[in-house]
N, C-alpha and C positions, 0 to 999 in steps of 0.2 A: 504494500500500500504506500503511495504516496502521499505524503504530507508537506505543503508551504506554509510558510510561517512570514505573516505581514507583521511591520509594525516595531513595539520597541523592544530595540537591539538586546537588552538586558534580556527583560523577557523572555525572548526568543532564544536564546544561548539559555537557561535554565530549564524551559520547557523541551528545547532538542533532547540536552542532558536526560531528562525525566523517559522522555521516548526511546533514546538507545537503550538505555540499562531495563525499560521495558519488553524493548524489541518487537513493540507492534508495528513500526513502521519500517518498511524496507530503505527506503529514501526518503528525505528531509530536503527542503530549499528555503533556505532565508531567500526571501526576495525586498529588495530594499529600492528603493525608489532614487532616479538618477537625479531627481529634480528637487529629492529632502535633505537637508543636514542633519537634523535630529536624529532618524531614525534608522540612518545610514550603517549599513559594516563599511567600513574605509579600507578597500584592498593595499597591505602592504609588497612590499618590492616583490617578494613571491609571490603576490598572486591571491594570498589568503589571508585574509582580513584579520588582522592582530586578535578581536575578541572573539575569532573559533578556533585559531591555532591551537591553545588548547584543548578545547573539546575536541578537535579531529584527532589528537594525539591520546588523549584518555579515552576516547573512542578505543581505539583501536589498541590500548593495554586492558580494557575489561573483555577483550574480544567479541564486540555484537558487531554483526555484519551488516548494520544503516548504513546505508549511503549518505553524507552531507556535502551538500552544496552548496553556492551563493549568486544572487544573480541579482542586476541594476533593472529585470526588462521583465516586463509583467508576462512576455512571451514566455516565461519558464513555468507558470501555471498551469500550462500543457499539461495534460494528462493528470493531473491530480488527483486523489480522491478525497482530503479533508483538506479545507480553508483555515488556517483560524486567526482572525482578527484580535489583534494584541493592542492595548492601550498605550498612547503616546508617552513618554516620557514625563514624568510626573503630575498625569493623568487621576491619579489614584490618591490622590493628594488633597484636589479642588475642592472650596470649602462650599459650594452650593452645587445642588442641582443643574440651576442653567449653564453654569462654565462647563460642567463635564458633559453634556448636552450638544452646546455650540461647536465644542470640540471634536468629540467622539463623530459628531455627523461630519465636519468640516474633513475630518480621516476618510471615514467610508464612504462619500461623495467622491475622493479619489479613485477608489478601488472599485465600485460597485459596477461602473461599466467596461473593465476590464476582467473581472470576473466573469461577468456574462461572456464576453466575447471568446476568452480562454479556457473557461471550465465553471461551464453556465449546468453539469451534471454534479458536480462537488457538491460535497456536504460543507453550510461554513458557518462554524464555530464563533458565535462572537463574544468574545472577552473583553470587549470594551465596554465602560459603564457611561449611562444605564444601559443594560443589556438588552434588556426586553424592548424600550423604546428603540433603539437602533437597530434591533432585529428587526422590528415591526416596519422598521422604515425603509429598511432595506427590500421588507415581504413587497411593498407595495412597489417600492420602484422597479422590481423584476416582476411584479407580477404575479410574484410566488419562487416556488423552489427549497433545496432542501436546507432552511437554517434554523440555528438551532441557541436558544439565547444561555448562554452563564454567569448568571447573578447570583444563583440560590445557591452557591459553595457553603457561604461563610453561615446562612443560617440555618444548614444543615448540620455544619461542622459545630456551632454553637450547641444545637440542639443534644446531638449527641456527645459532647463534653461535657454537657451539665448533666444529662441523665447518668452517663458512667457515675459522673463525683455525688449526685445525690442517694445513689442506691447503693452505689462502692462497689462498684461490679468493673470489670475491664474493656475500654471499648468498643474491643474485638468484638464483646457479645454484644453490641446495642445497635438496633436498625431503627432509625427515627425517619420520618416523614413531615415537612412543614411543604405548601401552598405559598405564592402572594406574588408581590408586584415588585419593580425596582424600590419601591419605597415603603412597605410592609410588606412583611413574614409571616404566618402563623400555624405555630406548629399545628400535629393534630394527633393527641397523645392516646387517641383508638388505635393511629396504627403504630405507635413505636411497639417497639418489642425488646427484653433482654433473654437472651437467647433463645426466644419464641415465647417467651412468658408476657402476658400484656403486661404493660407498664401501671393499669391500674390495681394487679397484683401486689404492687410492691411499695404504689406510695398513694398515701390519701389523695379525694379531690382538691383539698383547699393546697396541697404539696403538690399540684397536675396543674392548677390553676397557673400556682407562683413561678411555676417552673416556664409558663408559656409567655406569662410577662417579662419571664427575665431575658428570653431569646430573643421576643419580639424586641423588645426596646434596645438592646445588645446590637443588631440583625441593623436597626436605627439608625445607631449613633457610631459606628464602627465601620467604614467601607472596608470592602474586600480586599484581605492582606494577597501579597505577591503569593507565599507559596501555599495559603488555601486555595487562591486563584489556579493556578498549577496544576495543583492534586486536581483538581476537577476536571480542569481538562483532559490528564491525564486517564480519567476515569471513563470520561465520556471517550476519547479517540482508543482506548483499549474497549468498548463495549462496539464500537464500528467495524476497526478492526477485526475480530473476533470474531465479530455477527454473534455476541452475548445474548442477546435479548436481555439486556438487563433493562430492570425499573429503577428509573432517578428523577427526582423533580428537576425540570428544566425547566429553559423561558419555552414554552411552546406556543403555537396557532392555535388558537381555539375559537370556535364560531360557537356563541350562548345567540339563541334567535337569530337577527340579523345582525348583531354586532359579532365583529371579529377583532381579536385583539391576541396579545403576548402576553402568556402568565406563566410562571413556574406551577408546573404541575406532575404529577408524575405519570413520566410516559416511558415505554417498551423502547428501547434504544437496540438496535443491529446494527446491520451493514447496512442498510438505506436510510440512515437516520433514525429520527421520529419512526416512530413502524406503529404504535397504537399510543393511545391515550387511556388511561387506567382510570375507569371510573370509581369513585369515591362515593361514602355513606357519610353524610353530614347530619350532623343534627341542627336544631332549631338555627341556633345562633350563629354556628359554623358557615349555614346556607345565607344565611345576610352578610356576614363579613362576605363571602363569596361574590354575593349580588354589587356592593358594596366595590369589591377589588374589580369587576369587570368595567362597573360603569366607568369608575375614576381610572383605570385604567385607557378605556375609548375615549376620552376627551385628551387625559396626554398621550395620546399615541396617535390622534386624529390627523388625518395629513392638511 
């Protein structure tokens, strides 16, 4: 499988790393733009860009057989089969909503008609925030196709940190499940589980309650760290690879009536992406935050 990697250079150099040592991917291509400074690999005298030298050489002491490559020309998209749009250089930072908005489009307004033209069958990954809003903006300027938004890392990864430390169990055993938008999360603690036990086995409701405010509000005030960011991807481009069929909440398409919008939800991940949508048992109050995340969801996501 091949995999390109747009965007910023850091990023991209930790994320490859993450994919050799996995070895879901056959070949790798930083593609970096002739026309950007920021986000640039700068080819030295050899030929290879000072910030992969190393990884082509620790590559090749762990022994995985990735190919890595680098290319200034959107023409090396050719043939790909995962996209993943990587956040600009201190992107991750921005202290409101609008600047990483302005931004993040101002990136993929670059790319989105070269994509098409290059490898308009890709799956493509988008890591830049908000997720879901630049998924969704991207869905409408293609028209459609297969993307796929990664926002809900960190309040996944929340979730299941705080249920390990409140029941004092090891994370390995804890599968949690939250919903929601670029700008809430909310867990939904029917479906966690430690290791298949419900979670309302083990801790009261008013302890099921606390626990879902401490994620959500956390999920809030915390943007998504680099190597949560990461892991995720990594998660997601090994369930493609693979053709897993794993279940993860993602930014997904989803059409409620006529409205269509991006929400983290949890969907069947393989080799074609998105492959199903996992429907959910909500109860009363669950189904109005829901009603709640689609509406305010269609009006920021509204082209």
């Amino acid at each position: 499988m091949k995999v390109s990697l747009l965007g910023n250079s850091q990023f991209a150099v930790s994320t490859a790393w993450g994919l050799c040592l996995s070895e879901t991917a056959s070949e790798i291509v930083f593609v970096s733009e002739a026309t950007s400074t920021k986000n640039r690999f700068i080819p030295s005298k050899e030929g290879t860009p000072e910030s992969l030298r190393d990884l082509v050489e620790s590559n090749a002491l762990s022994a995985s057989d990735t190919t890595l490559s680098f290319s200034d020309s959107f023409e090396s998209l050719a043939g790909t089969d995962v996209i993943i749009l990587l956040p600009s250089t201190g992107q991750t930072g921005f202290r409101s909503t609008q600047a990483s908005k302005t931004t993040g489009l101002a990136i993929v307004k670059r790319y989105v008609s070269e994509i098409q033209q290059h490898a308009s069958d890709a799956t493509v990954l988008v890591a830049i925030s908000p997720a879901n809003f630049i998924a969704a903006w991207m869905h409408q300027a293609r028209s459609g196709g297969k993307i796929i938004g990664l926002g809900n890392g960190a309040a996944t990864a929340h979730l299941t940190a705080e249920i390990a430390k409140r029941t004092e169990v090891s994370v390995k055993d804890v599968s949690a499940l939250t919903i929601g938008s670029d700008a809430e999360a909310y867990p939904l603690p029917q479906y966690c589980r430690v290791n298949g036990i419900p979670l309302a086995q083990l801790i009261g409701d008013a302890d099921a309650e606390s626990l879902c405010e401490t994620v959500s509000q956390r999920y809030t005030n915390n943007p998504q760290s680099q190597y949560t960011l990461i892991s995720h991807i990594l998660q997601v481009v090994s369930a493609i690879a693979l053709d897993r069929k794993r279940v993860m909440s993602v930014g997904t398409h989803i059409s409620a009536g006529e409205t269509s919008v991006y929400l983290n939800v949890p969907a069947q991940i393989g080799s074609n992406g998105v492959e199903a949508i996992v429907p959910l048992e909500l109860d009363n109050d669950q189904r109005e935050q829901f009603k709640k995340l689609v509406t305010q969801s269609a009006e920021d996501q509204a082209p």
